[in-house]
Structures are given as C-alpha cells and as structure tokens.
ROMAR-664313 format. One line per field, with one value per residue (C-alpha): residue in three letters; chain; x, z, y. Coordinates in nm, 4 decimals. Layout:
ROMAR-664313
type = (ALA/...)
mol = (A/...)
u = (X/...)
w = (Z/...)
v = (Y/...)
//
This chain:
ROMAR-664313
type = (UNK/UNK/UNK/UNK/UNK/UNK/UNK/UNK/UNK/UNK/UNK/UNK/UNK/UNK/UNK/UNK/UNK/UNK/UNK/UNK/UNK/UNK/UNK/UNK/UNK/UNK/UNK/UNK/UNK/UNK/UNK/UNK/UNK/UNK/UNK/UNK/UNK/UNK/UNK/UNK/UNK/UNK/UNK/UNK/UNK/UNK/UNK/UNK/UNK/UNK/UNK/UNK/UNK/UNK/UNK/UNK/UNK/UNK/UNK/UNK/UNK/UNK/UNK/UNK/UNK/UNK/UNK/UNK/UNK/UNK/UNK/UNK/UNK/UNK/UNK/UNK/UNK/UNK/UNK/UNK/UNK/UNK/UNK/UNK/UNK/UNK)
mol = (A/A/A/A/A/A/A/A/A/A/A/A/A/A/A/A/A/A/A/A/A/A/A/A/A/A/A/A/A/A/A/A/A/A/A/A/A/A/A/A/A/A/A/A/A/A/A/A/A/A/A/A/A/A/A/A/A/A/A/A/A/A/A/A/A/A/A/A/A/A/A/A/A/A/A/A/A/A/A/A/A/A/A/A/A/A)
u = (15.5455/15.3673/14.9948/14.7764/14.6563/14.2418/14.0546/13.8934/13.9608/14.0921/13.8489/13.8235/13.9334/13.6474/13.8323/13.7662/13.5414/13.2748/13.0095/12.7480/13.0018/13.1263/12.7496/12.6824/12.9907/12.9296/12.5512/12.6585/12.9302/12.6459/12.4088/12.6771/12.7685/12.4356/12.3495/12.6554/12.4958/12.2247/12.3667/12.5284/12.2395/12.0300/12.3393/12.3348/11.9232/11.9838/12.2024/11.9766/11.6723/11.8237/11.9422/11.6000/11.4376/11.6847/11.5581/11.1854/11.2658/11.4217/11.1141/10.8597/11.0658/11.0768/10.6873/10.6178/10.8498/10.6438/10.3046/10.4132/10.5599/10.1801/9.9875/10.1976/10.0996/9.7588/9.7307/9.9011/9.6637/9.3345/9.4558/9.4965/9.1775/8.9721/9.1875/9.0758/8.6682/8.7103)
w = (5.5564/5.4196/5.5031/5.1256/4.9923/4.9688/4.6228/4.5309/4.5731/4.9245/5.2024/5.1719/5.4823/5.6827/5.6141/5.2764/5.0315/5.1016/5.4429/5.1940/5.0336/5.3741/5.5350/5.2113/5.2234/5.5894/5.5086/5.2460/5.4344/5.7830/5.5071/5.3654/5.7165/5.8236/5.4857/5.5807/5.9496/5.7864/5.5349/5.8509/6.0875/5.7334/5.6984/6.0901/6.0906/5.8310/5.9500/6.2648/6.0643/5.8747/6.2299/6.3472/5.9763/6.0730/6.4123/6.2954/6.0193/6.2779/6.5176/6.2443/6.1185/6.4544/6.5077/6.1770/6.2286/6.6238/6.4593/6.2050/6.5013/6.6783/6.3432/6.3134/6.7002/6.6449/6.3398/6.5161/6.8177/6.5909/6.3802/6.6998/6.8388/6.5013/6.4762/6.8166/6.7496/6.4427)
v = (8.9599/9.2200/9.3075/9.1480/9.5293/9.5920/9.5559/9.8714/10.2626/10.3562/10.5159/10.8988/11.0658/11.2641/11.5578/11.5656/11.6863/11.9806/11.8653/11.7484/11.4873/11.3819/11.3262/11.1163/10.9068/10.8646/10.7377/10.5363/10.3428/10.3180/10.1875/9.9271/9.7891/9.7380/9.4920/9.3716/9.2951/9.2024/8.9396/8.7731/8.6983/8.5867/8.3558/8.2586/8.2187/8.0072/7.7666/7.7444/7.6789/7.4126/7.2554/7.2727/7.1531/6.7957/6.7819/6.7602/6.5355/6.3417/6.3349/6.2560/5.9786/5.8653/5.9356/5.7375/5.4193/5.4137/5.4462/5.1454/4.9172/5.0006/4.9289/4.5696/4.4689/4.5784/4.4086/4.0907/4.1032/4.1352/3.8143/3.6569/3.7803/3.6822/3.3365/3.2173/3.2948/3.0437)
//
C-alpha cells in the first residue's frame, strides 16, 4: 500500500531560496509547531479540568445529600425533644 500523500504545497528544502527566505521559513515553521504544542496541552488541561470539575460536583453532591440526612435527624430529635415536654 501506498503511503496517503499530504494536503498542501510540499516543504521547501533548507537549501533553497536566498538566507533571508530560509531564516523566515525556518521561524515560521518553529512558530507553527509550537501553537501546535500549544493547542495540545490546552486540549490535555482541558480534559483534566473537566475530570477534576466531576470530582467536585461529586463531593458537593455528596456534602449536600450528608448535610440533608443531618438536618432530617436533627429535625427528628427536636420533635422528639419538644413532643416529650408536652
């Protein structure tokens, strides 16, 4: 099978062209990779802030349906409490 071929123009050698068109094409394609870099670890920070986003969620849920339970027994010891001065 053959190799799929790239989309665009093919990559200049560093050969050619006068120095000032090499040391741009050079900066340009450094520039490039690094948004490229960047891109991934904004893509990967992401992804871990979303993870930790759930895990909160998670705990306050968790904190919320606790403070509920503790509201209902306090509730059901101060009915008791006011039921037996009566």
């Amino acid at each position: 099978m053959e190799a799929p071929k790239k989309a665009g123009r093919p990559k200049k050698s560093a050969t050619e062209g006068t120095p000032q068109q090499v040391k741009k094409r050079e900066y340009m394609r450094k520039y490039q990779s690094e948004i490229k870099q960047g891109i991934s670890q904004l893509e990967k920070d992401e992804v871990n802030c979303l993870d930790e986003l759930d895990k909160i969620r998670k705990e306050r849920k968790k904190l919320i349906d606790e403070l509920d339970k503790a509201s209902k027994q306090a509730s059901g010891i101060l009915k008791e409490a006011v039921g037996k001065k009566t």
